[in-house]
PDB file as gemmi writes it, atoms N, CA and C in Angstrom:
CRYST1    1.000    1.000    1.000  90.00  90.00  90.00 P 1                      
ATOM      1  N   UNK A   1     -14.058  42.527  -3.804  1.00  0.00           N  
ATOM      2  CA  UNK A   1     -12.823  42.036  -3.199  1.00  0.00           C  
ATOM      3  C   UNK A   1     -12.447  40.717  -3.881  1.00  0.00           C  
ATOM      4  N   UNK A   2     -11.182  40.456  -4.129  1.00  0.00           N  
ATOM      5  CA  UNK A   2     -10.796  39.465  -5.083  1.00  0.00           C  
ATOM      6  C   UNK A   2     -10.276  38.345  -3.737  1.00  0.00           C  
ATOM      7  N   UNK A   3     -10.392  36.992  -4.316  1.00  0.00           N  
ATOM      8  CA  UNK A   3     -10.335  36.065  -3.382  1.00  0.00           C  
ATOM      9  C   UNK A   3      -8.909  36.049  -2.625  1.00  0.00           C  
ATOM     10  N   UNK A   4      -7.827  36.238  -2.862  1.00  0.00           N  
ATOM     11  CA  UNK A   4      -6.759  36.427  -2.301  1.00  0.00           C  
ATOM     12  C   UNK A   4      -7.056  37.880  -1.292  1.00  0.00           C  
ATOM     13  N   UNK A   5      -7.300  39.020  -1.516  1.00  0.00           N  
ATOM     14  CA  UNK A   5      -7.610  39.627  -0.494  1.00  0.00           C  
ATOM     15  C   UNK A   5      -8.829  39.150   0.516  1.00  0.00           C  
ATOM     16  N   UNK A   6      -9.636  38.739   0.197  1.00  0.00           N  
ATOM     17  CA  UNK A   6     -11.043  37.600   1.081  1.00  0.00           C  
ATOM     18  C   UNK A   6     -10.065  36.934   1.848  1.00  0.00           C  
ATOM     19  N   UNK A   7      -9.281  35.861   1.398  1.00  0.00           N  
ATOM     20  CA  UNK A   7      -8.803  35.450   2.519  1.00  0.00           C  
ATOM     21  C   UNK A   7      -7.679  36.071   3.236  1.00  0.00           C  
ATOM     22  N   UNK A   8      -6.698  36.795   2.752  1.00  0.00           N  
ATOM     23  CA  UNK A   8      -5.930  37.618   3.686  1.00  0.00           C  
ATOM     24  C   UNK A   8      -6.236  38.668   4.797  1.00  0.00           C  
ATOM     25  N   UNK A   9      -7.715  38.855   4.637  1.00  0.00           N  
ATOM     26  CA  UNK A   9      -8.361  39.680   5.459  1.00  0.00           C  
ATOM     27  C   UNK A   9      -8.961  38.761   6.355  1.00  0.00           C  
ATOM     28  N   UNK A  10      -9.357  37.883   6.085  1.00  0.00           N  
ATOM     29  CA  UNK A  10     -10.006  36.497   6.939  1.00  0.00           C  
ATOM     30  C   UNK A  10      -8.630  36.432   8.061  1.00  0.00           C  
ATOM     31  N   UNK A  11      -7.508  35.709   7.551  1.00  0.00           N  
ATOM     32  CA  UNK A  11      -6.366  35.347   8.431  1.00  0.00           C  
ATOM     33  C   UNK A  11      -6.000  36.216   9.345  1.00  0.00           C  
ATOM     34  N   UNK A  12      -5.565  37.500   8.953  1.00  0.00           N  
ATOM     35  CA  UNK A  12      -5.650  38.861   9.929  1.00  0.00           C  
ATOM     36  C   UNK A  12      -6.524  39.100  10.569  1.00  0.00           C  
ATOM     37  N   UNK A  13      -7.789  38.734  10.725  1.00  0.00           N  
ATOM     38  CA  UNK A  13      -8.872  38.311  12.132  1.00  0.00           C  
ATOM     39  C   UNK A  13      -8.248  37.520  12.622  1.00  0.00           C  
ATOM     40  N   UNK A  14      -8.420  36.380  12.301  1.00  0.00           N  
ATOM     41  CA  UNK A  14      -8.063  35.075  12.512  1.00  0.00           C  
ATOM     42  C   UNK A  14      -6.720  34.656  13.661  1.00  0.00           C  
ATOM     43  N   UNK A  15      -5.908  35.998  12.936  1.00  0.00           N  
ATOM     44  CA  UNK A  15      -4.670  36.153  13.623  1.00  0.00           C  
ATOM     45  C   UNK A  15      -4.946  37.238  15.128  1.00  0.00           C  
ATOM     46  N   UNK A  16      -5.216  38.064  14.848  1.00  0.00           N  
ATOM     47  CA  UNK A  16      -5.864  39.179  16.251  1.00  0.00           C  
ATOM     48  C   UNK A  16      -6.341  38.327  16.914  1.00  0.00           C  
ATOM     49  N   UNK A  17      -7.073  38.026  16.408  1.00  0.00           N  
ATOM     50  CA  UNK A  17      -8.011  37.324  17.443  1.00  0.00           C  
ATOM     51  C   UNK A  17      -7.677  36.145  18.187  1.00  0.00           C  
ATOM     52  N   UNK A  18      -6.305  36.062  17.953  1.00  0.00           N  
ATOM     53  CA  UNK A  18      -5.830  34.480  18.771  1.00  0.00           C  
ATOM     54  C   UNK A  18      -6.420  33.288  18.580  1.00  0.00           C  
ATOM     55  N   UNK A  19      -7.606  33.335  16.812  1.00  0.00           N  
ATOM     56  CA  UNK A  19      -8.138  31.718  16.741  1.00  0.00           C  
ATOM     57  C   UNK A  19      -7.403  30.494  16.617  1.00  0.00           C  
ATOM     58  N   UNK A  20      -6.316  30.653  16.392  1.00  0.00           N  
ATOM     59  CA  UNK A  20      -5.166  29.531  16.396  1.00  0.00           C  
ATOM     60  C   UNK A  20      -4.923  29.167  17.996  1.00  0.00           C  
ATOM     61  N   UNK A  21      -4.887  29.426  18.762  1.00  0.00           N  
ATOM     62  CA  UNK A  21      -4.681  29.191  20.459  1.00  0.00           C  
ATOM     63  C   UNK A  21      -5.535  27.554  20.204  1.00  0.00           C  
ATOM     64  N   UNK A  22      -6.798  27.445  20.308  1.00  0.00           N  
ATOM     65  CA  UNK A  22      -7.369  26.394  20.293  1.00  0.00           C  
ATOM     66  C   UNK A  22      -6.629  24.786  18.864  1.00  0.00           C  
ATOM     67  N   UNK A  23      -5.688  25.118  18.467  1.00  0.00           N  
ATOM     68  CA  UNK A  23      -5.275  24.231  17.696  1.00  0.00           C  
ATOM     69  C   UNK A  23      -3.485  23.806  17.812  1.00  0.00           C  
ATOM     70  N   UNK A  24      -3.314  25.062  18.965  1.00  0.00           N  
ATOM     71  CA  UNK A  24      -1.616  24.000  19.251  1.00  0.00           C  
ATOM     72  C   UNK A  24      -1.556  23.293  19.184  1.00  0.00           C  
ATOM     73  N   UNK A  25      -0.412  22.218  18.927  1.00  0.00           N  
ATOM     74  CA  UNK A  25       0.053  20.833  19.547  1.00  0.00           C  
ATOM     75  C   UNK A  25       1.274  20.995  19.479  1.00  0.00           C  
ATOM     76  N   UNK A  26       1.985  19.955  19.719  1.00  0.00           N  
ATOM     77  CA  UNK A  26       3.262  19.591  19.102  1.00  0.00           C  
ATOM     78  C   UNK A  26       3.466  19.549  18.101  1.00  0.00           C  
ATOM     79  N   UNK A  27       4.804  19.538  17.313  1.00  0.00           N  
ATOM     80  CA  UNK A  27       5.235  19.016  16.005  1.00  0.00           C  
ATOM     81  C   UNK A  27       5.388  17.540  15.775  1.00  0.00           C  
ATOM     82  N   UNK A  28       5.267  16.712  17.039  1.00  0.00           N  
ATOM     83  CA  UNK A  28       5.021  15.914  17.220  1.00  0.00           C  
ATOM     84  C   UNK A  28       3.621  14.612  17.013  1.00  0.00           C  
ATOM     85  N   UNK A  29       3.640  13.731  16.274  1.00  0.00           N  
ATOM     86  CA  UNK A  29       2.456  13.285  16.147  1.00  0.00           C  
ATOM     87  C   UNK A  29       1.666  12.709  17.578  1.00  0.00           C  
ATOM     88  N   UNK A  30       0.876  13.024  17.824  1.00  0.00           N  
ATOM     89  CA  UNK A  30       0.638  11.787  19.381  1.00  0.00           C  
ATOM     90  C   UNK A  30       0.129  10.541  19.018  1.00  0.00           C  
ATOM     91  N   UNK A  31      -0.487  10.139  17.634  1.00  0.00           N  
ATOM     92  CA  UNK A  31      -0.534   9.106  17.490  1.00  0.00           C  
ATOM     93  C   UNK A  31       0.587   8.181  17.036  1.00  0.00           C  
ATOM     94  N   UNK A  32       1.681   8.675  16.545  1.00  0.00           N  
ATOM     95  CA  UNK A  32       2.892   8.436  16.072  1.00  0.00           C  
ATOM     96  C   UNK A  32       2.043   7.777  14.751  1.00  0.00           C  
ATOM     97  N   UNK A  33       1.536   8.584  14.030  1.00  0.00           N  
ATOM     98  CA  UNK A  33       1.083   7.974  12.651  1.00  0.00           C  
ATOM     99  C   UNK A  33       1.635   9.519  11.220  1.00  0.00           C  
ATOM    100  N   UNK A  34       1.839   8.290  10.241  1.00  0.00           N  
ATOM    101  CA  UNK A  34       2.084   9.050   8.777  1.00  0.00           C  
ATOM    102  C   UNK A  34       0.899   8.593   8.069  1.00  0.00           C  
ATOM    103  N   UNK A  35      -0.040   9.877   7.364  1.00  0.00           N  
ATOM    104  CA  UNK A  35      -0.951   9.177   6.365  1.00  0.00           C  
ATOM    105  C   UNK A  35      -0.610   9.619   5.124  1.00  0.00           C  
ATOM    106  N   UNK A  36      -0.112   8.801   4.047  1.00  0.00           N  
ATOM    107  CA  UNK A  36       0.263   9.473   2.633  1.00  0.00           C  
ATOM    108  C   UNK A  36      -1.186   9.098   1.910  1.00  0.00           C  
ATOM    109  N   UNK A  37      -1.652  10.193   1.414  1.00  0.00           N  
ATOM    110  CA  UNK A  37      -2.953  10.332   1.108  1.00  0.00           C  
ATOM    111  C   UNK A  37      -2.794  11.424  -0.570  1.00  0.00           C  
ATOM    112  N   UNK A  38      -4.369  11.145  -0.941  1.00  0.00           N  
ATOM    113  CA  UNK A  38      -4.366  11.642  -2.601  1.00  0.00           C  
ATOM    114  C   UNK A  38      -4.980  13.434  -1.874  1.00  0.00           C  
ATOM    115  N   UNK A  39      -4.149  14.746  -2.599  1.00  0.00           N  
ATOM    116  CA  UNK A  39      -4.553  15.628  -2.415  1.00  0.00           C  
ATOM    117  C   UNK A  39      -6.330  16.274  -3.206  1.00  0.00           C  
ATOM    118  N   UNK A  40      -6.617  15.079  -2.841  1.00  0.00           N  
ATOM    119  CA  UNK A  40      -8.319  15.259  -3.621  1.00  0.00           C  
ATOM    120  C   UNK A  40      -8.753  16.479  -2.386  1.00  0.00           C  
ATOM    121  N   UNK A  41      -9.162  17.253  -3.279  1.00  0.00           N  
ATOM    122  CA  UNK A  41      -9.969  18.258  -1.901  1.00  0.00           C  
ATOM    123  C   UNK A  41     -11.033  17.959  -1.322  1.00  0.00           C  
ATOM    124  N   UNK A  42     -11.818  16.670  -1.463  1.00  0.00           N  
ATOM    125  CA  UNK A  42     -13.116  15.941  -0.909  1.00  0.00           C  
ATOM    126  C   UNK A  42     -12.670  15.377   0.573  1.00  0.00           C  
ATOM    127  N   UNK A  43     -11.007  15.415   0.272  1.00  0.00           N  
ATOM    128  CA  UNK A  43     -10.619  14.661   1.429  1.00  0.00           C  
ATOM    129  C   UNK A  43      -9.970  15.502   2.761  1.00  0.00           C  
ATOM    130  N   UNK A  44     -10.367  16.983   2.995  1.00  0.00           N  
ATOM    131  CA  UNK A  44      -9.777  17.651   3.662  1.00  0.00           C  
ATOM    132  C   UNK A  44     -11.360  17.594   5.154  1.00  0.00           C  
ATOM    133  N   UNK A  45     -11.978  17.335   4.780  1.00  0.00           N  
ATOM    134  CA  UNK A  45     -12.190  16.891   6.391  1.00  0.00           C  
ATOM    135  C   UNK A  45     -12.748  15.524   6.290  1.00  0.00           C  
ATOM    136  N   UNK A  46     -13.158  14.839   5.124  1.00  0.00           N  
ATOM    137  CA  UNK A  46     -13.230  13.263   5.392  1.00  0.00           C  
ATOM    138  C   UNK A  46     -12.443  12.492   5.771  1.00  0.00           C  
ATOM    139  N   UNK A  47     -11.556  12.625   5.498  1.00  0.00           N  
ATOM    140  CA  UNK A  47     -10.303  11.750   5.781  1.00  0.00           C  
ATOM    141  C   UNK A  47      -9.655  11.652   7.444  1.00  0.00           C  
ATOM    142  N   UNK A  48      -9.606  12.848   8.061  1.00  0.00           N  
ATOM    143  CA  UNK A  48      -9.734  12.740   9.572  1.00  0.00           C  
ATOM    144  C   UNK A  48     -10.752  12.498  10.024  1.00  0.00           C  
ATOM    145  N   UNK A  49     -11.873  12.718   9.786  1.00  0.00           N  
ATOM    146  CA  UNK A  49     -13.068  12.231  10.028  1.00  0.00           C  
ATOM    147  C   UNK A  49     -13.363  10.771  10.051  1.00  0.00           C  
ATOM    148  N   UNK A  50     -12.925  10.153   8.832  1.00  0.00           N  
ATOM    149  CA  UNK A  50     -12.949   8.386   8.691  1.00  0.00           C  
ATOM    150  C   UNK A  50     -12.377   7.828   9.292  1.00  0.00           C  
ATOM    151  N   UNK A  51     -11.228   8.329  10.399  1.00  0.00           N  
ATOM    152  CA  UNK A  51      -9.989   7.311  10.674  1.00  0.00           C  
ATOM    153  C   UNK A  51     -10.221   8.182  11.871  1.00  0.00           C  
ATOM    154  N   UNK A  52     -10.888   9.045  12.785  1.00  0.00           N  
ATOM    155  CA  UNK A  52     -10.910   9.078  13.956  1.00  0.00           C  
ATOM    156  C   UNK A  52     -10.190  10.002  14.387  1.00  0.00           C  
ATOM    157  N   UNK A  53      -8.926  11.195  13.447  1.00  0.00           N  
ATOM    158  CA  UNK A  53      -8.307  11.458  13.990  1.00  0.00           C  
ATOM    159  C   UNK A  53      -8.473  13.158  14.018  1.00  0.00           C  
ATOM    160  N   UNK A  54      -7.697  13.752  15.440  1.00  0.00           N  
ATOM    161  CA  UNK A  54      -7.720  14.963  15.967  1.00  0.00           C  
ATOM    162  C   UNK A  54      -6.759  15.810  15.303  1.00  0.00           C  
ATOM    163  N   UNK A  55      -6.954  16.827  15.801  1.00  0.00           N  
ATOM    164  CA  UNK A  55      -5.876  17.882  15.312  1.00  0.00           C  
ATOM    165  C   UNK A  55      -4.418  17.526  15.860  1.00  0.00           C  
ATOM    166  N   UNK A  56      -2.876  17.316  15.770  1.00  0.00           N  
ATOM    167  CA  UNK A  56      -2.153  16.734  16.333  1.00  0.00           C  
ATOM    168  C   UNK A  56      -1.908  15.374  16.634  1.00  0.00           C  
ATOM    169  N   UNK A  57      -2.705  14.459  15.900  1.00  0.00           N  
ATOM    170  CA  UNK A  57      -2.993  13.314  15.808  1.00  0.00           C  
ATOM    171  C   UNK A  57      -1.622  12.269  15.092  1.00  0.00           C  
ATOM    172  N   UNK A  58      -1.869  13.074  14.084  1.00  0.00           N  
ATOM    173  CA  UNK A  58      -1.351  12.190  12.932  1.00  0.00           C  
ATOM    174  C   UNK A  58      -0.586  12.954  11.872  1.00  0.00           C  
ATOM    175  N   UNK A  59       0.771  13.120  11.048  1.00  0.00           N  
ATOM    176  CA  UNK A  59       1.188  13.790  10.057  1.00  0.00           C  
ATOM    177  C   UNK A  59       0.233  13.362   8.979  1.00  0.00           C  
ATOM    178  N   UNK A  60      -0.198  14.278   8.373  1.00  0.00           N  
ATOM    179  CA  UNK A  60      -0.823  13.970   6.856  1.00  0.00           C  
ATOM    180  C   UNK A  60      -0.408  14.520   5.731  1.00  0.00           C  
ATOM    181  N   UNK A  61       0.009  13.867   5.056  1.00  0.00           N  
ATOM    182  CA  UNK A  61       1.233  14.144   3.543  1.00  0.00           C  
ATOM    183  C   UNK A  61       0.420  13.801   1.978  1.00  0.00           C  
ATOM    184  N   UNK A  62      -0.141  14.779   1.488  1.00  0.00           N  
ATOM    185  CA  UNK A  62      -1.052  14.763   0.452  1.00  0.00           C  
ATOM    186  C   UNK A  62       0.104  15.298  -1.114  1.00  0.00           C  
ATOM    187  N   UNK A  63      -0.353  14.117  -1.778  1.00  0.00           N  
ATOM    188  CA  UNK A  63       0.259  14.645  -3.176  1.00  0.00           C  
ATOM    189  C   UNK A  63      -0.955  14.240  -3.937  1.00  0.00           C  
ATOM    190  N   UNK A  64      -0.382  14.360  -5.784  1.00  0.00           N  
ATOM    191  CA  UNK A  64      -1.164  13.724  -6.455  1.00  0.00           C  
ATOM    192  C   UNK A  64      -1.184  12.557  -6.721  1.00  0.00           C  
ATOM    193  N   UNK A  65      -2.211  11.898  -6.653  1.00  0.00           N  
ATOM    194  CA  UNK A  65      -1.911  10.050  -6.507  1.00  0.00           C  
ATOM    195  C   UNK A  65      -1.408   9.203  -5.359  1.00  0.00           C  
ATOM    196  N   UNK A  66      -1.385  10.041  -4.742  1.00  0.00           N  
ATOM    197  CA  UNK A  66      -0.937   9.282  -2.926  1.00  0.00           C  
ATOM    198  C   UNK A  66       0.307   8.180  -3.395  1.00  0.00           C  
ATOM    199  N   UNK A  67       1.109   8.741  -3.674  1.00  0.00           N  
ATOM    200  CA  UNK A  67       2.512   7.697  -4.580  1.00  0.00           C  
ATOM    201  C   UNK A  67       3.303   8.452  -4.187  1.00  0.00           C  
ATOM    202  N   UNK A  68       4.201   7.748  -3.314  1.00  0.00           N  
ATOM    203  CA  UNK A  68       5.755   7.626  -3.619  1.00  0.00           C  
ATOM    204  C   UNK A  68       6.816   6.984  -4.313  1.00  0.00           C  
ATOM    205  N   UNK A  69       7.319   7.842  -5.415  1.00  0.00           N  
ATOM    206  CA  UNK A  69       7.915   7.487  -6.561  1.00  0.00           C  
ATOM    207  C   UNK A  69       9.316   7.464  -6.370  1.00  0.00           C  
ATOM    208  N   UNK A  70      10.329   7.709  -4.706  1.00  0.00           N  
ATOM    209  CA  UNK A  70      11.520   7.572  -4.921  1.00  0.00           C  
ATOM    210  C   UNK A  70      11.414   7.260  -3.461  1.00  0.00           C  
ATOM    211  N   UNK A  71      12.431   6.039  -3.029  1.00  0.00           N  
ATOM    212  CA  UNK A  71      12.424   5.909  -1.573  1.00  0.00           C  
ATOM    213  C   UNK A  71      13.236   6.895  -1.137  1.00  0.00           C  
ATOM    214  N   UNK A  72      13.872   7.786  -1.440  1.00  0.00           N  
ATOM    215  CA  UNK A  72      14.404   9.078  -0.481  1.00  0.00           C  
ATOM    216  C   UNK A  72      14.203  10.583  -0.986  1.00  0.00           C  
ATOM    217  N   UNK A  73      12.703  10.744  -1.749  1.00  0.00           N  
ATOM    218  CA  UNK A  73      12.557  11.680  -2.527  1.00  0.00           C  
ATOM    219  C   UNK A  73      11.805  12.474  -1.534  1.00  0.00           C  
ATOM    220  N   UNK A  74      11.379  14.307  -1.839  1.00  0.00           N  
ATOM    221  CA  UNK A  74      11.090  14.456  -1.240  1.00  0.00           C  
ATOM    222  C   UNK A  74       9.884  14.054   0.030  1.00  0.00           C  
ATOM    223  N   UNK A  75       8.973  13.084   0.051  1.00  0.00           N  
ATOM    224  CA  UNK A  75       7.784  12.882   0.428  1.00  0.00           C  
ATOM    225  C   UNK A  75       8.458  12.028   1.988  1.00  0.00           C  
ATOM    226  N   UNK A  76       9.466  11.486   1.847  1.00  0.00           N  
ATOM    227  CA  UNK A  76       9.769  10.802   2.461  1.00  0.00           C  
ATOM    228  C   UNK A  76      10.893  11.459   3.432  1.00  0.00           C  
ATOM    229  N   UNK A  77      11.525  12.458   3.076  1.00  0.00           N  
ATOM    230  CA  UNK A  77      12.591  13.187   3.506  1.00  0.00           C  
ATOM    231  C   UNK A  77      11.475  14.358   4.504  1.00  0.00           C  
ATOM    232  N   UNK A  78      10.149  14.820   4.154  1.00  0.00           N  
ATOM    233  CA  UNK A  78       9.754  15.511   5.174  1.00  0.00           C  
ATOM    234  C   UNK A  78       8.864  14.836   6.446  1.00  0.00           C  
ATOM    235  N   UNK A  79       9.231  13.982   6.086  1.00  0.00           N  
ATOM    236  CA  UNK A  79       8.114  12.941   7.260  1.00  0.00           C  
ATOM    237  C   UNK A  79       9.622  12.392   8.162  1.00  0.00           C  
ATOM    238  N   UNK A  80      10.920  12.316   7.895  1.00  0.00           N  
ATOM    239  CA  UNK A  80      12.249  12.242   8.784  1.00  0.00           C  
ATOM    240  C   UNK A  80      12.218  12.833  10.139  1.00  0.00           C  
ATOM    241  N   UNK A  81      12.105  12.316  11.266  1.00  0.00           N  
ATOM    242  CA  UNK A  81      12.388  13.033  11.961  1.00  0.00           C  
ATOM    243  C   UNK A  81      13.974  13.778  12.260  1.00  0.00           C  
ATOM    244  N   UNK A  82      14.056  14.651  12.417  1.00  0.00           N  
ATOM    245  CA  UNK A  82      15.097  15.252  12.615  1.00  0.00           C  
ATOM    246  C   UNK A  82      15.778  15.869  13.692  1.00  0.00           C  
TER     247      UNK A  82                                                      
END                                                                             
């Protein structure tokens, strides 16, 4: 089985099985926090882990280089509330 079917077969459990129920929240942050962060993959559970925060906690906005290079470019336009 090639890794794209591995995980599409994973999610379709995943999905039956209602494992997402335990991770609602809002679209809403409850901490009212933005973290612009480097999309290093070391940092996908350290980084909530270091700073304390829950699922629904906090928006987290990962690029390369944790840089924003235009004040109304996209990085900044999806963190807008609307």
């Amino acid at each position: 089985m090639n890794k794209l079917n591995e995980i599409l077969e994973y999610n379709k459990m995943f999905v039956e099985n209602k494992e997402y129920e335990k991770y609602k929240t809002t679209k809403y942050p409850g901490k009212k926090l933005v973290i612009l962060s480097c999309m290093d993959t070391r940092l996908m559970e350290l980084l909530p882990k270091a700073l304390n925060l829950k699922n629904g906690d906090a928006k987290i906005v990962k690029n390369a280089g944790a840089t924003i290079m235009h004040p109304f470019g996209s990085i900044i336009r999806s963190i807008i509330k609307k």
